[in-house]
ZAMARGU-4260 file (C-alpha; in steps of 0.2 Angstrom, whole numbers, plus 5000, padded with zeros to 4 digits):
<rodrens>
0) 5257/5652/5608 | 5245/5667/5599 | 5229/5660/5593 | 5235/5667/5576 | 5251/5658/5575
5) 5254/5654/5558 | 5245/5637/5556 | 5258/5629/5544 | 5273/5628/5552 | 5288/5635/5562
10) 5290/5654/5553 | 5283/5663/5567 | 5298/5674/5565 | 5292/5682/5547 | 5273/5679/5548
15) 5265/5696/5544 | 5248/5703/5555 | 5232/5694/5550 | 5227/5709/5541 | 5241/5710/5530
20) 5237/5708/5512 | 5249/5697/5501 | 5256/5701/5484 | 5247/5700/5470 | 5250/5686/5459
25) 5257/5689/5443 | 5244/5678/5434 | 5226/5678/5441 | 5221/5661/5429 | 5236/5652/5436
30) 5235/5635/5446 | 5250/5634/5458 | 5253/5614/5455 | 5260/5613/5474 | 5240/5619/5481
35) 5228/5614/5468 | 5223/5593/5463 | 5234/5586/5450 | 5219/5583/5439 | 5215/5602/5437
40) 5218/5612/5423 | 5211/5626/5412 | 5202/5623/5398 | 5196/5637/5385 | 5199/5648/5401
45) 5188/5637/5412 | 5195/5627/5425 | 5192/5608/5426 | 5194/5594/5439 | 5194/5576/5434
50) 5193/5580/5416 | 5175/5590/5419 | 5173/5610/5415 | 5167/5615/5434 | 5153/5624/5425
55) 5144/5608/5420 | 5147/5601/5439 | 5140/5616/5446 | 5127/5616/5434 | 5121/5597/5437
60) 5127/5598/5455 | 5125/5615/5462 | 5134/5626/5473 | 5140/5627/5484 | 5149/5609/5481
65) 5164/5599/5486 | 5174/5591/5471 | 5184/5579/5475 | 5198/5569/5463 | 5200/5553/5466
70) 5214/5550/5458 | 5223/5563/5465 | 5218/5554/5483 | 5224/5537/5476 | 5240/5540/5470
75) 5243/5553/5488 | 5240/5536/5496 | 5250/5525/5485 | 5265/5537/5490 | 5263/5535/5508
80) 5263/5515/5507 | 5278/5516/5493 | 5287/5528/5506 | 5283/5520/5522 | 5274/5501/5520
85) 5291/5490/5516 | 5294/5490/5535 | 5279/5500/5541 | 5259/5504/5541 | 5250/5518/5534
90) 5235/5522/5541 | 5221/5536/5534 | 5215/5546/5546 | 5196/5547/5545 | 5192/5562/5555
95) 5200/5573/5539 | 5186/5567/5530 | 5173/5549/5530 | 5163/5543/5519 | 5164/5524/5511
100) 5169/5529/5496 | 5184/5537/5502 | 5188/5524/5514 | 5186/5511/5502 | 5199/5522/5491
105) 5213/5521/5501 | 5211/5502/5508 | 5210/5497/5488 | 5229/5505/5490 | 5233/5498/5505
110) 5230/5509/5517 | 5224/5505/5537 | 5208/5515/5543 | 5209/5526/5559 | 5195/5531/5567
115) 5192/5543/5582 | 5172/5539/5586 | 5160/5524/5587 | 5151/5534/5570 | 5168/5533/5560
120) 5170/5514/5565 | 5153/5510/5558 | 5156/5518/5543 | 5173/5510/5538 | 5163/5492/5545
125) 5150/5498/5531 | 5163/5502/5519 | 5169/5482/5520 | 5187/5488/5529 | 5196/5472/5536
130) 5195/5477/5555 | 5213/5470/5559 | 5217/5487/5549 | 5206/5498/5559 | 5214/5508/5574
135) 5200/5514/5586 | 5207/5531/5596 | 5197/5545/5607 | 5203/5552/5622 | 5184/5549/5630
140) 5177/5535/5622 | 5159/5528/5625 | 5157/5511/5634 | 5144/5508/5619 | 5160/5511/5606
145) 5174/5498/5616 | 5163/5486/5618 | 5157/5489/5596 | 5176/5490/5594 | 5181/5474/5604
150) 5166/5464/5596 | 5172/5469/5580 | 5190/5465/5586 | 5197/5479/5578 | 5219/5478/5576
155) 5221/5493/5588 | 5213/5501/5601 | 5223/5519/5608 | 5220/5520/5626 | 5220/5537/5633
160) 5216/5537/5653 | 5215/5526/5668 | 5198/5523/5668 | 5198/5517/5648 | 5210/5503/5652
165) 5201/5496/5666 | 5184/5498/5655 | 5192/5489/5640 | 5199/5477/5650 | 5182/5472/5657
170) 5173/5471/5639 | 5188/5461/5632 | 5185/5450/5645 | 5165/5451/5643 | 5170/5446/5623
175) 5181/5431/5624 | 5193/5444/5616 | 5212/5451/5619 | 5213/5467/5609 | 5229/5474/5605
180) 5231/5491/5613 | 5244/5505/5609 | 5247/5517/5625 | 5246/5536/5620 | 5260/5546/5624
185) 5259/5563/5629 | 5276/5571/5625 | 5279/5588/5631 | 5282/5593/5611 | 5277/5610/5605
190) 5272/5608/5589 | 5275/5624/5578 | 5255/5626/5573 | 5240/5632/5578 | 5236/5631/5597
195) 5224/5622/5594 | 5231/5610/5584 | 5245/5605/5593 | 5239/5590/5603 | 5257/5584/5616
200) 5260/5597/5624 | 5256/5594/5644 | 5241/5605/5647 | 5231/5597/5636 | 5218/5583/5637
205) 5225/5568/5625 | 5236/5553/5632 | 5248/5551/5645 | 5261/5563/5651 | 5278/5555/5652
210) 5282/5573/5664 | 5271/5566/5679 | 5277/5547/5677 | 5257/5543/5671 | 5263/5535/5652
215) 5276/5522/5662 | 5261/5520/5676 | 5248/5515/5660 | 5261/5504/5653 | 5262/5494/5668
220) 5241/5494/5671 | 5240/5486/5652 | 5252/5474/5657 | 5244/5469/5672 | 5228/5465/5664
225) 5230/5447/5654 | 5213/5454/5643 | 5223/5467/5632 | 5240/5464/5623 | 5252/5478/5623
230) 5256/5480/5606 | 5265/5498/5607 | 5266/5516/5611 | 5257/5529/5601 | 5263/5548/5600
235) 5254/5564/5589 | 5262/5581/5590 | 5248/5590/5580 | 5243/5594/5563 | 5246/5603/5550
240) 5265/5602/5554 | 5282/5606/5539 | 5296/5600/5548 | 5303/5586/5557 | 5310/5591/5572
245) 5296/5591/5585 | 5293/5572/5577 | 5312/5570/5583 | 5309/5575/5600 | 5293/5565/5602
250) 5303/5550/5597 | 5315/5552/5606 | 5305/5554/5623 | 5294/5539/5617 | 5310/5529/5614
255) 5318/5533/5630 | 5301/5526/5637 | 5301/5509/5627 | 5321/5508/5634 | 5312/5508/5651
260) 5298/5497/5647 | 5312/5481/5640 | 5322/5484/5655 | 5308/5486/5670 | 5297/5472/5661
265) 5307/5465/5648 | 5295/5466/5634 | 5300/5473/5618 | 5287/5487/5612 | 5284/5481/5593
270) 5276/5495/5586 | 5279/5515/5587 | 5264/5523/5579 | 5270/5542/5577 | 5254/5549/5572
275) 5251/5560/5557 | 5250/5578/5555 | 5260/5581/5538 | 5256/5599/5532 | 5249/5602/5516
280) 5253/5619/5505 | 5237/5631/5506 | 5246/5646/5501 | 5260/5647/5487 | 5273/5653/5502
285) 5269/5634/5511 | 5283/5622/5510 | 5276/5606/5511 | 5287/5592/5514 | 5292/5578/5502
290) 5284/5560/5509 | 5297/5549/5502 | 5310/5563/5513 | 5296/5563/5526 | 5298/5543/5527
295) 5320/5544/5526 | 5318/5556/5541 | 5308/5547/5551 | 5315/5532/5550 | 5334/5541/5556
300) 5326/5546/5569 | 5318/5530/5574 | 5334/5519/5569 | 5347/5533/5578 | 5338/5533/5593
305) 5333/5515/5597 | 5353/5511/5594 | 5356/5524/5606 | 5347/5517/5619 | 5353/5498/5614
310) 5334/5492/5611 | 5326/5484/5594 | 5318/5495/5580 | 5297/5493/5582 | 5290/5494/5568
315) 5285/5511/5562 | 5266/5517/5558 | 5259/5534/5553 | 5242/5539/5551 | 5240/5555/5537
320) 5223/5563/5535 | 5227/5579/5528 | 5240/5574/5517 | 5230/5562/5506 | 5215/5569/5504
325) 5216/5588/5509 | 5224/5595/5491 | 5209/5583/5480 | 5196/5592/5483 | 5190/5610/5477
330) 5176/5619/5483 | 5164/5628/5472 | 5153/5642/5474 | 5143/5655/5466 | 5146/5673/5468
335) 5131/5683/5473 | 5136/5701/5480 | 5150/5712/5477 | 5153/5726/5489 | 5167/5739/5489
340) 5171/5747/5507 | 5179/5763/5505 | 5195/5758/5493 | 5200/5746/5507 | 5198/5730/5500
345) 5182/5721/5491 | 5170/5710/5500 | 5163/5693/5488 | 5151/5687/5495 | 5146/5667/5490
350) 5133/5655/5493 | 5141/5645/5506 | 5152/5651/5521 | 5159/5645/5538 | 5145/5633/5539
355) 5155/5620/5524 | 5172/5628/5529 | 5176/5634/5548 | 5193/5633/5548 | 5195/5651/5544
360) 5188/5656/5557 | 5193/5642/5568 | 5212/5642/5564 | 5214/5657/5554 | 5219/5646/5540
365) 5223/5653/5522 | 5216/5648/5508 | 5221/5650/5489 | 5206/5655/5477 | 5199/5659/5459
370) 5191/5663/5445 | 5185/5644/5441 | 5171/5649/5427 | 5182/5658/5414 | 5198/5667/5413
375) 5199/5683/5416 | 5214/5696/5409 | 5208/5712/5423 | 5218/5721/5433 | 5217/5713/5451
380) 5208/5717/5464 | 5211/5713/5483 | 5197/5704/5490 | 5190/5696/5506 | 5178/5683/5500
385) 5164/5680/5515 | 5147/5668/5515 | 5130/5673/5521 | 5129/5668/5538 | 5125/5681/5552
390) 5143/5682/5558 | 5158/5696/5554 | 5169/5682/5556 | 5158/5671/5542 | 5174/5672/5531
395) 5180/5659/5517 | 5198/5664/5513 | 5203/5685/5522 | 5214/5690/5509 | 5216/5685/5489
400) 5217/5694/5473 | 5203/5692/5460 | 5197/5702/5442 | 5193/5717/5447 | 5178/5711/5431
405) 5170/5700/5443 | 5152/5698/5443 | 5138/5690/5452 | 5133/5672/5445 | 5154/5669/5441
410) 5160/5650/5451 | 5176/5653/5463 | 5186/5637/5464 | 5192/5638/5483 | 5207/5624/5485
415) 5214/5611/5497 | 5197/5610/5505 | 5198/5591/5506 | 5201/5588/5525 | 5192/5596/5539
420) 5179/5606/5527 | 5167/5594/5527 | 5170/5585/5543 | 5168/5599/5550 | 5153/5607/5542
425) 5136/5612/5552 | 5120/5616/5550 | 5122/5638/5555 | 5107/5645/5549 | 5100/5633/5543
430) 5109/5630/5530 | 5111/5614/5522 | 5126/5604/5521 | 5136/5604/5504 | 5137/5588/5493
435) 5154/5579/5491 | 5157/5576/5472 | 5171/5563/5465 | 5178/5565/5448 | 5189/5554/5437
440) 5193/5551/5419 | 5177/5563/5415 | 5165/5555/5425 | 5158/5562/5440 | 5147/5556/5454
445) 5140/5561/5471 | 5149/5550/5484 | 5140/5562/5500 | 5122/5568/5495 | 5119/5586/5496
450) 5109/5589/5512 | 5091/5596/5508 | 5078/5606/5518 | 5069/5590/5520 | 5082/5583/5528
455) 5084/5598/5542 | 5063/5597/5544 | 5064/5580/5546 | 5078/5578/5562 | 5063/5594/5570
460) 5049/5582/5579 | 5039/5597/5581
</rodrens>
């Protein structure tokens, strides 16, 4: 797959070059309700998120900064459990973005906790997360973080290679403990995303490949050890994904294993924990899916399948990320130079840049942005707003229209920067890290501190 596939879904067909601009909007000042937080709105032209004029936020807060609503996280993750937690588990993926505060969001609705490295485990154990709902994966995980992960006796542990299960096996047994384990499943799917997004196709490095026979053999080498419990199988396609026929295929393939597994060993697998990866509307051409019609699909799948091969339904578990937190949160910044390059198009440059956002240049990832200080009744202008690292690829979203009367000091409201802005952040230049903001019912506070110069001097020894 072209490394600028379109990274939201199966429409390679009718994707236009990477250069090609889009169609102006017919109102610059408008919030497409599919992309931006519920909570925003416009007020006396401003916008506002959780019931706050953004001008006041960047003012007490600076730019650039992340704002996130938490209510809008809250009620994403109540829809995941009301669509999927009668007969299921939801857990939040952490990687898409960790803190406590978040973390202690979505356990308050009922949520699980995934987390992917010994640093996300401490942070949900800080964040007062039962363990029996956190699920520990990695494909290359430390001895130091199994052994953290089986002394905390976490609910799951994803084992991904040979050497993990024999490793586990030896600190269970060091513990007194019998952690339940999920096997990870490498399906052979082609998930219609990003390349590098797309995490079961074969030449890749998560999991086991049912094509080589490897997922039946780690099946049978968890068996074999009396230190872990085989709780299930465990299957991702990718992320950022709109429909549900690669989830099909994976189940199916998954299934067709659990079939083998009751009639080699006969041991029922209980769970079937089809990952996460839900897309998320960036643009106003995405088509995000519907969770409770997510959740109906699903579970025909599952249901169809598991009669077709004449073994009992495990219970179903997902594990979203994007989904609950990505469309919360808006980033802020403050426009600082404005330069016209021959007629072509318009460069913004901001105060942040790749170093708070790198999926642009990661993923080529679009992004939906505006005007957040006032309202604005120009004439559009097509624009490539950049930050102010020394890179040409330093960009924040390639193509969007914006007042052709914007000025230097005006805020741009930049949204669905919930997951994967912040986790991903670095330090390039030198540039601190942006704070995390959350807002509700008119109150705001900093739930991730903005990262000072301090900060940096103080991790250089000299």
């Amino acid at each position: 797959m072209s490394r600028v596939a379109h990274p939201a879904g199966p429409r390679h067909a009718d994707v236009l070059p990477a250069d090609y601009p889009p169609v102006p909007p017919e109102d610059l000042n408008a919030l497409h309700p599919a992309i931006w937080p519920r909570g925003a709105h416009r007020s006396g032209g401003a916008l506002t998120l959780g019931g706050i004029d953004v001008r006041d936020l960047a003012a007490e807060f600076g730019t650039p900064a992340m704002i996130m609503d938490e209510a809008d996280v809250r009620s994403r993750a109540r829809e995941y459990v009301d669509a999927f937690g009668e007969d299921g588990q939801v857990y939040y993926a952490s990687k898409a973005f960790c803190s406590r505060a978040v973390l202690r969001w979505v356990a308050e609705e009922g949520l699980g906790v995934d987390v992917c490295t010994g640093g996300e485990l401490a942070v949900a154990l800080s964040a007062g997360i039962d363990p029996s709902l956190i699920t520990l994966h990695g494909n290359n995980k430390l001895a130091a973080e199994l052994e953290q992960a089986v002394a905390a006796r976490v609910g799951h542990i994803v084992v991904d290679s040979f050497e993990e299960i024999a490793r586990l096996g030896y600190h269970a047994e060091a513990a007194g403990t019998r952690p339940r384990v999920l096997v990870r499943v490498t399906t052979g799917v082609e998930a219609h995303t990003h390349e590098f997004m797309a995490t079961a196709h074969d030449d890749q490095k998560f999991g086991f490949s049912l094509a080589s026979g490897a997922a039946d053999e780690a099946v049978r080498r968890v068996l074999g050890l009396p230190q872990l419990e085989f709780a299930g199988l465990h299957s991702h396609i990718g992320s950022q994904i709109f429909d549900t026929g690669g989830f099909e295929v994976a189940a199916h393939r998954v299934l067709e294993l659990a079939a083998r597994i009751h009639a080699e060993h006969g041991v029922h697998v209980a769970e079937l924990d089809l990952g996460g990866g839900f897309g998320i509307a960036y643009v106003p051409d995405d088509d995000a899916p519907e969770i409770k019609t997510l959740a109906s699909g699903l579970r025909s799948i599952v249901a169809s399948q598991c009669l077709a091969f004449g073994i009992p339904q495990p219970r179903l578990t997902i594990e979203p990320g994007r989904g609950i937190v990505g469309p919360s949160t808006v980033t802020l910044y403050e426009v600082g130079t404005i330069k016209d390059v021959d007629g072509i198009r318009t460069y913004v440059s901001v105060d942040g840049g790749m170093s708070d956002n790198v999926r642009t240049a990661l993923y080529d990832a679009s992004y939906t942005c505006v005007l957040a200080s006032r309202a604005s009744s120009a004439p559009p202008m097509l624009t490539r707003v950049v930050g102010r690292h020394c890179e040409s690829g330093d960009i924040v979203v390639r193509h969007c229209y914006l007042p052709s009367d914007l000025g230097p000091g005006d805020l741009l409201a930049v949204a669905a920067t919930g997951a994967y802005c912040r986790s991903l952040a670095s330090n390039y230049n030198h540039l601190p890290r942006p704070g995390v903001v959350a807002v509700r019912d008119g109150a705001a506070r900093e739930i991730v501190r903005r990262e000072t110069l301090d900060d940096l001097l103080r991790l250089d020894v000299g």
